[in-house]
N, C-alpha and C positions, 0 to 999 in steps of 0.2 A: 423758445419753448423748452422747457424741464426735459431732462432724459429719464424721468422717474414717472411710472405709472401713476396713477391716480389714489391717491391713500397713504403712499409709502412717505413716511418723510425722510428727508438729506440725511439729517443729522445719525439715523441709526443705519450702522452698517455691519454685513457679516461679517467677520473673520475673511481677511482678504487671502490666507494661505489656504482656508476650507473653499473659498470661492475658484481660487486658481484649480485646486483638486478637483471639484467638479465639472472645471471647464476640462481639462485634463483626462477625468472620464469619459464626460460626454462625447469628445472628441476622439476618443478611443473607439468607444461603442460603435460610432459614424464611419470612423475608417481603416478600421482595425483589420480590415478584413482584406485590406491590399494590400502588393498586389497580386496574390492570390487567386481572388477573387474575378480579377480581369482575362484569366487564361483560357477558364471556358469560352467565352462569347469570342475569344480572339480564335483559337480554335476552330469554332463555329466559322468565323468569317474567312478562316483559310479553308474549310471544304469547300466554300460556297466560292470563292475563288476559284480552285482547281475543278470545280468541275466546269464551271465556263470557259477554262482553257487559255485562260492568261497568264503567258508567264510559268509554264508548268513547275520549271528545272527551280527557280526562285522559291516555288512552294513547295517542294519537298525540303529543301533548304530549310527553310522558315519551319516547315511543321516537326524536322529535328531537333531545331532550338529550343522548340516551343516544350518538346516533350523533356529534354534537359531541366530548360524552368519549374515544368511540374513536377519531375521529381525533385527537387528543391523548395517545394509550395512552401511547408512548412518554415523553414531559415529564412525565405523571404519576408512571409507575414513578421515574423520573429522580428528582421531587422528593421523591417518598415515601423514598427509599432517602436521599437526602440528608437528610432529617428522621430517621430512624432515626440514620445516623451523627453529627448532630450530637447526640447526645441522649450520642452516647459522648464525643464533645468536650468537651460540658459536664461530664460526670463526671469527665473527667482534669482538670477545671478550665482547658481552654486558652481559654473566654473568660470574663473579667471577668463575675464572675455577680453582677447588680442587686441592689443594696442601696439603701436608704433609703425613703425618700418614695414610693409608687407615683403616676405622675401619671395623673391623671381624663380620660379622652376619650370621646368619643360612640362608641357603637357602631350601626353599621348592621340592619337586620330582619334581614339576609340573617347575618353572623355573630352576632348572638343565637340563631339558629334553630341554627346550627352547633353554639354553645357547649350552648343547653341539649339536643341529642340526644347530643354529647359525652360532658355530665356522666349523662344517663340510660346510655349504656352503659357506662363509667366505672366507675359502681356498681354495674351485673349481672358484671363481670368480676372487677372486687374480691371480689364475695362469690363468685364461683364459686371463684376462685384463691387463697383467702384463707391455704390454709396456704402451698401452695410461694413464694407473695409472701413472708412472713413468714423463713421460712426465707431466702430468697435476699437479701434486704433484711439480714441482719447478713454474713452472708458479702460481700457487698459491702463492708459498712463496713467488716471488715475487710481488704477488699484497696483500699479508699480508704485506708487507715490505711496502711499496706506504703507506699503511694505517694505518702503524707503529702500529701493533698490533701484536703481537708475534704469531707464527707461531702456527694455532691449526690443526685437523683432518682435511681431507678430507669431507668435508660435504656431498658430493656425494659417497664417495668410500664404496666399498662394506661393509667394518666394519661398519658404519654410516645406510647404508639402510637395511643390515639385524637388526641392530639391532631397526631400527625405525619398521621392521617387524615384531618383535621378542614381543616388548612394545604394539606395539597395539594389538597383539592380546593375554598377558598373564594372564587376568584377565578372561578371557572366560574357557567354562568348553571344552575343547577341546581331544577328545579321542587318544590315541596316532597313532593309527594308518591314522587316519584324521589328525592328525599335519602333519604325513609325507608325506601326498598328498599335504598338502597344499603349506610345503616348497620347494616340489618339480615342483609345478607349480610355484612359486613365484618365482624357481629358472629360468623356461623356459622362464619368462618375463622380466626378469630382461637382459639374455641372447639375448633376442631381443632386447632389451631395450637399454641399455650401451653401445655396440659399436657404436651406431649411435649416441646416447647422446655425450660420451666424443670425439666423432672427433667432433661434432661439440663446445662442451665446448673449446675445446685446439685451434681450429680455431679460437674462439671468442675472446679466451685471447693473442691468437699471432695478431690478427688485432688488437689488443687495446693497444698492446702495451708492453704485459705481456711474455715476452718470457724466456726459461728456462735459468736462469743463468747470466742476463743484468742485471746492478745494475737499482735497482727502484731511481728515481728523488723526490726531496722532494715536498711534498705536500704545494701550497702556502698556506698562513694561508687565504688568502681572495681571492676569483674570482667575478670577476666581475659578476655583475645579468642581463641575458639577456631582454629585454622588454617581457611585455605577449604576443605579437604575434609572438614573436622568439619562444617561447615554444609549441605555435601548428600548426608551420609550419612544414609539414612532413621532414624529411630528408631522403636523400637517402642513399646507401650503402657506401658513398662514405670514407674515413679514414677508411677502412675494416669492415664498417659496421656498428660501435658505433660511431655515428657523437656526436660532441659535443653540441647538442642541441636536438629537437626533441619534440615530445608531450608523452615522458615516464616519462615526470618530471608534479608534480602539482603544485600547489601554488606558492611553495617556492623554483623551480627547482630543488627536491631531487629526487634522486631516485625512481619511483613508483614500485609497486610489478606486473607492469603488461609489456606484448608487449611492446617491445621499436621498434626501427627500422629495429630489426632483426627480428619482427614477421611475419606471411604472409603477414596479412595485409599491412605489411610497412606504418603503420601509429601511431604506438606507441602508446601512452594511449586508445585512440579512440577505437583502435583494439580488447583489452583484453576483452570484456564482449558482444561482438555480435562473435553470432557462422559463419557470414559470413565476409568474410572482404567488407570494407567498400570501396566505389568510392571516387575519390577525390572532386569530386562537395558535398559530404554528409560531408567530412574530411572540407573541404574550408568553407562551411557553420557554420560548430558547431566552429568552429574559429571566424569566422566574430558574431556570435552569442556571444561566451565569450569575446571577445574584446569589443561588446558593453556594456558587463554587466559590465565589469569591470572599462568601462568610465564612465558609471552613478552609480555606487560605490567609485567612487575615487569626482564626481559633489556630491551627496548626503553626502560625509565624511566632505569636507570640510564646509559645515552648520552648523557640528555636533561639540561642545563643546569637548576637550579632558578631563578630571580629572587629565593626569599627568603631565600634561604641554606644551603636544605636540602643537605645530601647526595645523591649518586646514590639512587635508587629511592626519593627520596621521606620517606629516615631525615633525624632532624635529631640534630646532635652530640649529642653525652652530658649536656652540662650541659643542652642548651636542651629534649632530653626529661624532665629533673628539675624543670623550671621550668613546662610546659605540660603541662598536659592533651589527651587526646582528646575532640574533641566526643563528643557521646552523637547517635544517627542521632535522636532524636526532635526534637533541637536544630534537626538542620540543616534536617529536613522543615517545620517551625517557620518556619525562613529563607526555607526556597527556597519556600513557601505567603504569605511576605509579597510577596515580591519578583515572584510570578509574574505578579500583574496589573498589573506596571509595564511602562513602553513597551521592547520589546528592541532596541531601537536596538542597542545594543552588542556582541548577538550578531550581530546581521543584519552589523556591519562585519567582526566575528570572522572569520563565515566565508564574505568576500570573499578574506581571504590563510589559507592554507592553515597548519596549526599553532599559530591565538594561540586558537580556542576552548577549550582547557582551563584556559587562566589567565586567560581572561577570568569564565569561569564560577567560581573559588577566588576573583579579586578582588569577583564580585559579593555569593558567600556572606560572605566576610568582611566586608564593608560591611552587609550584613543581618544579620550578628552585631552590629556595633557598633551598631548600631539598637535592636534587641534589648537591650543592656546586656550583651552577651557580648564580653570584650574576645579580641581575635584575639591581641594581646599574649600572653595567658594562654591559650591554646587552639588547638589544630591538628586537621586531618583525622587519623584514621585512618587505616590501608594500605588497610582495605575501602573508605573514602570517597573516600579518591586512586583504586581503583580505577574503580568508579563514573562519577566524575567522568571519567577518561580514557577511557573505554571508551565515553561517551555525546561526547562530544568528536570522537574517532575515528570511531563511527560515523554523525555527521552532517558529520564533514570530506569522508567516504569518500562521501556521499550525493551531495556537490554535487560531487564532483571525478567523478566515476562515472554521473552523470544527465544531460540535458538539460535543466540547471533555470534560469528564466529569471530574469533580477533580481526581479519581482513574487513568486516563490516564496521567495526569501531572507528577509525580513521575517515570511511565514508561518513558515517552521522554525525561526528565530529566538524566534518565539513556542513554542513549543516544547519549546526548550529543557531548562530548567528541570523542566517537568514530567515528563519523560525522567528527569533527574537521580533524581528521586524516587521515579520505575519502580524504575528498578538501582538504588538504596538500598533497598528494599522487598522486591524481587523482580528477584533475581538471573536467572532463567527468560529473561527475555524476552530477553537475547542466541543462549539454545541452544534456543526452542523455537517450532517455527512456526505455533502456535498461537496464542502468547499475543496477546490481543488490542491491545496496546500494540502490538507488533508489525506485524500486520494493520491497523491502521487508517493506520501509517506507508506500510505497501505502496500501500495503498487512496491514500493522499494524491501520494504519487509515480506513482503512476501517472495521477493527475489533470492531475498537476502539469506532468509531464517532456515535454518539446514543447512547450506548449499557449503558442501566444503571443496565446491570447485573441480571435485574426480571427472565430471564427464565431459566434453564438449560443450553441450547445450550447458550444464549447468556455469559453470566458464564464460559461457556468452553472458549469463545472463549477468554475472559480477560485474564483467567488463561493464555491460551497457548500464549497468545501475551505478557505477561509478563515473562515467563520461558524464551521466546524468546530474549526478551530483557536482561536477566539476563545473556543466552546464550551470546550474543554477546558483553559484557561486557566481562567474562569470556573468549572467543577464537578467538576474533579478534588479531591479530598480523600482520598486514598490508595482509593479504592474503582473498582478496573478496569471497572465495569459501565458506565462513563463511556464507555470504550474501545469499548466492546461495539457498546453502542447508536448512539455514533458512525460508526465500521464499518460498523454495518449501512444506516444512512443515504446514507449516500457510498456503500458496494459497489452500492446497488438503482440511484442515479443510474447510477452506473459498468456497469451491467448493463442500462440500457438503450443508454448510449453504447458499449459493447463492441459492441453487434449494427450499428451505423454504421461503427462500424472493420473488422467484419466484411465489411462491403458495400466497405469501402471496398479492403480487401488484394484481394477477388475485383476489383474495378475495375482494380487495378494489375495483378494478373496477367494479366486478360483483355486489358490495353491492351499489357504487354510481350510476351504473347502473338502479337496482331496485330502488333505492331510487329517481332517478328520472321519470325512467316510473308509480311511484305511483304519487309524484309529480304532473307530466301533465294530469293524470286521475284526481288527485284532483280537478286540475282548470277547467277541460270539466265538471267533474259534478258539481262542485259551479258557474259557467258560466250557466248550466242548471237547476239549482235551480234558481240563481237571475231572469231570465224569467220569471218565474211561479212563484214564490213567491212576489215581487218586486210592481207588478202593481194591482193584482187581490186582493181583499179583500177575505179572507179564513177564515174557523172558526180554531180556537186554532188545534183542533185534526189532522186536516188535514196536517195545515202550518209542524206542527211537526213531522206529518208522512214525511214529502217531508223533512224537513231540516235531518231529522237523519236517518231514516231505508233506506228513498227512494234513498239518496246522498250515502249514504254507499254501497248501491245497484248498481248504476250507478259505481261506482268508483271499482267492483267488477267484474263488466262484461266487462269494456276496461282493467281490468289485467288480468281475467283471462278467458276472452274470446273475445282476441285481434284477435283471426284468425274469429274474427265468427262476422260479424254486427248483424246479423239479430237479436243476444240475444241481443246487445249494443241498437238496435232500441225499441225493444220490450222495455226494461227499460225506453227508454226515453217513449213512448207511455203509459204505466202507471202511470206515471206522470201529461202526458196530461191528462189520463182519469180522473184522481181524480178531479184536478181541474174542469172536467168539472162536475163528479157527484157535488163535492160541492156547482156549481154552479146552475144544477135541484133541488138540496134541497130546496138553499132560491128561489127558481120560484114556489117549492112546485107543483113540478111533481113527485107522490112523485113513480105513477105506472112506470115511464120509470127511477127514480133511482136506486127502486127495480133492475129491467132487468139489469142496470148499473154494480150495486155493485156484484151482481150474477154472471156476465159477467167476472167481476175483482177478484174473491175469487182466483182461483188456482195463479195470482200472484202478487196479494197481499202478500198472504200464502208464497209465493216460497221467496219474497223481503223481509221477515219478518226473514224467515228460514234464509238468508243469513248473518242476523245481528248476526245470533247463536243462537237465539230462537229455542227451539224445538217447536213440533206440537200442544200442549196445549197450550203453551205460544201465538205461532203465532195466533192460531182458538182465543185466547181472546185478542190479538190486532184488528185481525179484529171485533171481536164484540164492541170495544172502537170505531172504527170508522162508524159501522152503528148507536149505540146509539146516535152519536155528528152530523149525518147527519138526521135523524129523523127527529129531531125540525126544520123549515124553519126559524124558529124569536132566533136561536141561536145566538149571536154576531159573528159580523164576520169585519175583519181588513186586511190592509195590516201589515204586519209582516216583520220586515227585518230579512234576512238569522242570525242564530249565526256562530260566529268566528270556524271555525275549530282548530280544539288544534293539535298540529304540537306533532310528537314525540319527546321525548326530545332528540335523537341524531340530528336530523334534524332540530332543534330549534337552538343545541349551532354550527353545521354547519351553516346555515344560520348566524347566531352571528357572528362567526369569519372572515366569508367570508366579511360581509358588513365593521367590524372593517377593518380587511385590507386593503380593497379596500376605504377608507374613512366615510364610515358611510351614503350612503345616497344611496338611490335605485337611481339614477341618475348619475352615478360616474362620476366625471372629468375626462378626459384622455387625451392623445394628441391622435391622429388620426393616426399619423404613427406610431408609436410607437405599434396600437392596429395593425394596418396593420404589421407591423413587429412581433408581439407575433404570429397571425395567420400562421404565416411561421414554428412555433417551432412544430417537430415532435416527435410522441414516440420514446425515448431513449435519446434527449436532454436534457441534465443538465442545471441549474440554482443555483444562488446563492441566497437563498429566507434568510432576517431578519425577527426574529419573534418579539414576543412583547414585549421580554425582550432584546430585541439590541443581541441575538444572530445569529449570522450567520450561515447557512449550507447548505450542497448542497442538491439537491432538481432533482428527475429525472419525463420527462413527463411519464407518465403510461401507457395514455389513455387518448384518447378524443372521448366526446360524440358523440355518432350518434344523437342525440335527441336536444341536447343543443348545441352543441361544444364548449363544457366548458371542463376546461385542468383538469385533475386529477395526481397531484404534490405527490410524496413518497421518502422517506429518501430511503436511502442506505440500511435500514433493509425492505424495502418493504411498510413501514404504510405510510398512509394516511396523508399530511401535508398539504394540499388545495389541496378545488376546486374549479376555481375559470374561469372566462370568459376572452376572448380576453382585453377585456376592461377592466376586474378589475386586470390583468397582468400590461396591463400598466400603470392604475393609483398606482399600487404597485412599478413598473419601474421607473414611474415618480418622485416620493418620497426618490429615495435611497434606496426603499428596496427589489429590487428585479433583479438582473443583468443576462445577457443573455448572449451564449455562452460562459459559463461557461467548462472550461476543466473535459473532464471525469476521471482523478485522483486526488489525493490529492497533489501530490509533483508539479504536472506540476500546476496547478491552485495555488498552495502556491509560486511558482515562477513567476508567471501570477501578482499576487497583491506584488510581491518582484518589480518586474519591475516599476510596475504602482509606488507603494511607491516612489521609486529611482526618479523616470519621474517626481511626484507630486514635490521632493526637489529640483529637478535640475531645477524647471520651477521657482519657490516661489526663486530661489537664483540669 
């Protein structure tokens, strides 16, 4: 009886390395999630133990271990899923699989113990699964045949996942008695697990073509390259499922490690990093969206100069296409997986000068071609892999010319690199979707990163761990995004405590510009109510001086700190009045109604005197400086102009920088709409504010005044980077240095100014 469903015929078959990725997904999906996932129920079964009272001392034991493992959850799943994928490595044969001589070593209690609970469930699984093993074991061979790769394990079969079991967990202190709960739930999942897995694996590979015991077709050496919009047009179920196109393929139409059209989703790449599936108008969109990127990548290329002799856009003459090959994407992930854990010196200088990271990145794959035995001579990118390559180029040019990022961040994204590269060959998605977790964990690192020059503690931590991260993911990327995931989520929980300090810290800034200008506006009511009274009346010295210093200090004292109250704010100003008027019975030489006057005026005189910080001595001998100077009637007496108030010096180099910004002139030029348009931006709106040194960064509104309605601007650590008015917005707008709706992350805004770039060369061409 045929292994092919009813309709499909032998002779056509899918892409046996798009086929292998899919099994490789699906079995991801399946058991991704151990063993993780087994520590609750195990948990579970040690209270329900200990309270029946067996065995107590054993189960305290065990429920320590247990808590050890779960702080570890994460490293586990991590290594577990990387032992499943390597198990599909081995089957494409990408590592040199041991031949000869096996050599003799000790084995510890502790992996004896491992080995023989191993091989006891090993055998209860074989015999449970003993048909659909059988069956899916030739359908393999036949698509190891397809891929003319000599025939290895079962990647999925139960030898394979006990022992990806067995590795992840034997470096832990695990008690024995807790081993054998654990293998015995890993046994129950596995059991739920596998029969629904392998029917559906054996389905997969009799729709594609894989059926037990049909001779495999040989592989052409060349297929044809669909256009990029063949590639994220959905496909449907139709050739039993694995159509031959689809958006499971990236760049370079190879195989991605994610949903192809067998996911829920049915929509292939798109599908793999949103926990819901997606509609086809969101599917239709991020298509129409990379089709147009890719047409102003392909307008922008052709401007661009080659070094190797190519033609504009990346074509190479006629003859030297007859002569050279297209890599194959599996080649270059090949490359860019040797080269990833070498030192990135070379990006890091890349991108110090803005446009050589894309041919730094071609010279380094070619030189890991040549490593390889792949001669570059003989072989070139693809248009999808020039894509790729430019596009991941671009958007880490776009990062550092667009961020606050300090030289110590450059060597991180440097490290980087590469692995990027291997995203956008994979999975085209991550340019158009903000989800994708490659994505997010670049936000997550730039937002660590941007400012942080490392002064405090916390911000220290935060370098360290966005560095270890980045080391991470150099280290266990192997086309499987869950690297991305659990990374992210690392970095976002630190990041989620240090957001609530940024939080404290913008309310700090607001409240301090706050004060700083409700002192401010007290300033000018009482230097507005000095120049009255001092300005026009001729005064003797003692007087003027009481009114410019204790008296304005005074005034400016009782609208802060007795804003709810006039009656004191009147009363200051009325003292005021009085003096000038006693000054004024003095020289008329009344001298019985200044007496009554100044008597009249002692308690707050005394109180205006006290408020400058004078104590009671000091204050009783000011006032006596002013009855001595009012005595004499033939005293001199002047108009005196106010002196300058001396501004604090934070509020001096505020002001300073405020006016440099804005142009230097209390008068600012601006356009009119433009002020009308700033006025529209609310708290939580970002901008992209240049500072004085041509650097760029993003910029979020805080706050805006109730007093002034002037914007209060803070970096992504919360501090203060202007304050600034409708008006000195827009003559900052005006200028080039200050741009408006500005995207709230860093990768979407780095592809925001990708576009614009592209836009700028396709218009100049």
């Amino acid at each position: 009886m045929s292994g092919y469903p009813h309709g499909v015929a032998q002779a056509t078959r899918t892409d046996p390395l798009r086929v292998l990725e899919e099994i490789k997904r699906q079995s991801l999906e399946a058991l991704g999630g151990l063993p993780g996932s087994l520590y609750g129920p195990v948990e579970d079964a040690l209270k329900v133990a200990l309270l029946k009272g067996d065995g107590k001392n054993n189960h305290y034991e065990e429920q320590a271990a247990l808590w050890v493992l779960r702080q570890h959850q994460a490293t586990h799943v991590m290594r577990f899923r990387q032992q499943v994928a390597q198990a599909f490595d081995d089957f494409r044969a990408l590592r040199i699989r041991s031949g000869g001589d096996v050599q003799l070593r000790l084995v510890d209690e502790q992996q004896l113990e491992y080995e023989l609970a191993s091989g006891r469930l090993n055998e209860s699984l074989v015999a449970r699964f003993a048909r659909p093993l059988d069956m899916l074991q030739g359908r393999l061979q036949a698509l190891g045949e397809a891929m003319r790769v000599p025939m290895g394990a079962n990647p999925i079969g139960p030898e394979r996942l006990v022992a990806a079991f067995s590795q992840t967990l034997l470096d832990a202190q695990v008690p024995d008695t807790l081993r054998g709960r654990l293998f015995r739930h890993y046994e129950q999942e596995l059991v739920r697990v596998l029969g629904e897995l392998y029917a559906r694996i054996n389905t997969l590979l009799a729709s594609a073509g894989y059926g037990a015991g049909t001779p495999a077709p040989r592989v052409a050496p060349t297929e044809p390259r669909r256009g990029f919009e063949e590639d994220l047009v959905p496909r449907g179920h139709g050739q039993g499922g694995m159509g031959q196109g689809g958006m499971g393929e990236g760049f370079g139409g190879a195989p991605a490690p994610s949903p192809g059209p067998m996911s829920a989703a049915g929509a292939g790449n798109f599908g793999r990093t949103l926990s819901s599936p997606m509609s086809q108008q969101e599917l239709a969109a991020m298509s129409a969206e990379l089709a147009e990127l890719r047409s102003q990548l392909h307008a922008w290329r052709e401007t661009m100069p080659r070094a190797d002799g190519a033609a504009p856009g990346g074509a190479l003459p006629d003859r030297a296409v007859m002569q050279r090959r297209e890599l194959r994407v599996d080649e270059i992930l090949s490359v860019a997986s040797l080269l990833q854990a070498e030192p990135p010196d070379a990006f890091a200088r890349a991108l110090a000068v803005s446009g050589r990271l894309g041919e730094t990145i071609r010279d380094h794959l070619q030189d890991g071609a040549r490593r390889l035995g792949l001669n570059p001579d003989q072989a070139c990118f693809s248009p999808e892999e020039e894509d790729a390559i430019d596009l991941v180029a671009l958007l880490f040019d776009s990062l550092f010319r667009h961020n606050a990022l300090q030289d110590r961040a450059r060597r991180l994204y440097a490290r980087l690199v590469l692995p990027y590269v291997k995203v956008a060959l994979t999975d085209n998605a991550v340019f158009v979707k903000r989800e994708h977790p490659a994505r997010r964990l670049l936000d997550a690192i730039t937002e660590a990163c941007e400012g942080n020059d490392g002064e405090t503690p916390q911000d220290r931590e935060l370098l360290d761990r966005a560095t270890e991260i980045s080391q991470r993911i150099v280290a266990e990327y192997n086309e499987d995004l869950a690297v991305f995931e659990l990374a992210h989520a690392e970095l976002d929980a630190l990041l989620a405590q240090q957001r609530r300090r940024f939080e404290l810290q913008e309310q700090r800034a607001a409240k301090a510009t706050y004060g700083r200008e409700r002192l401010g506006a007290a300033r000018s009511q009482a230097e507005a109510a000095l120049h009255e009274r001092i300005d026009t009346a001729p005064l003797t010295q003692a007087v003027a001086e009481f009114l410019a210093m204790p008296w304005r200090h005074h005034v400016v004292q009782t609208l802060l700190r007795d804003n709810a109250d006039p009656r004191r704010h009147a009363e200051a100003i009325a003292l005021g009045d009085a003096l000038v008027m006693a000054d004024q019975l003095a020289q008329q030489n009344r001298g019985h109604e200044l007496a009554d006057q100044l008597l009249a005026l002692q308690p707050a005189i005394i109180e205006c005197l006290a408020s400058s910080g004078l104590d009671d001595s000091a204050a009783q001998h000011g006032m006596a400086g002013l009855v001595r100077a009012l005595a004499d009637p033939d005293t001199a007496r002047r108009v005196r102009p106010a002196p300058p108030l001396a501004l604090p010096e934070d509020d001096a180099a505020d002001t300073e920088r405020r006016l440099w910004l804005a142009g230097g002139t209390d008068t600012v030029r601006h356009d009119p709409l433009l002020a009308e348009r700033m006025r529209t931006l609310e708290v939580g709106d970002w901008v992209r504010l240049t500072d004085a040194e041509g650097q760029a960064a993003a910029a979020k509104v805080a706050w805006v005044s109730p007093l002034t309605s002037r914007y209060l601007l803070v970096n992504r650590r919360g501090l203060r980077v202007l304050v600034a008015s409708a008006e000195e917005l827009a003559a900052l707008a005006g200028a080039g240095r200050l741009t408006i709706g500005a995207e709230r992350t860093a990768f979407d805004e780095a592809m925001r100014q990708v576009r614009r770039h592209l836009d700028r060369a396709g218009t100049v061409r």
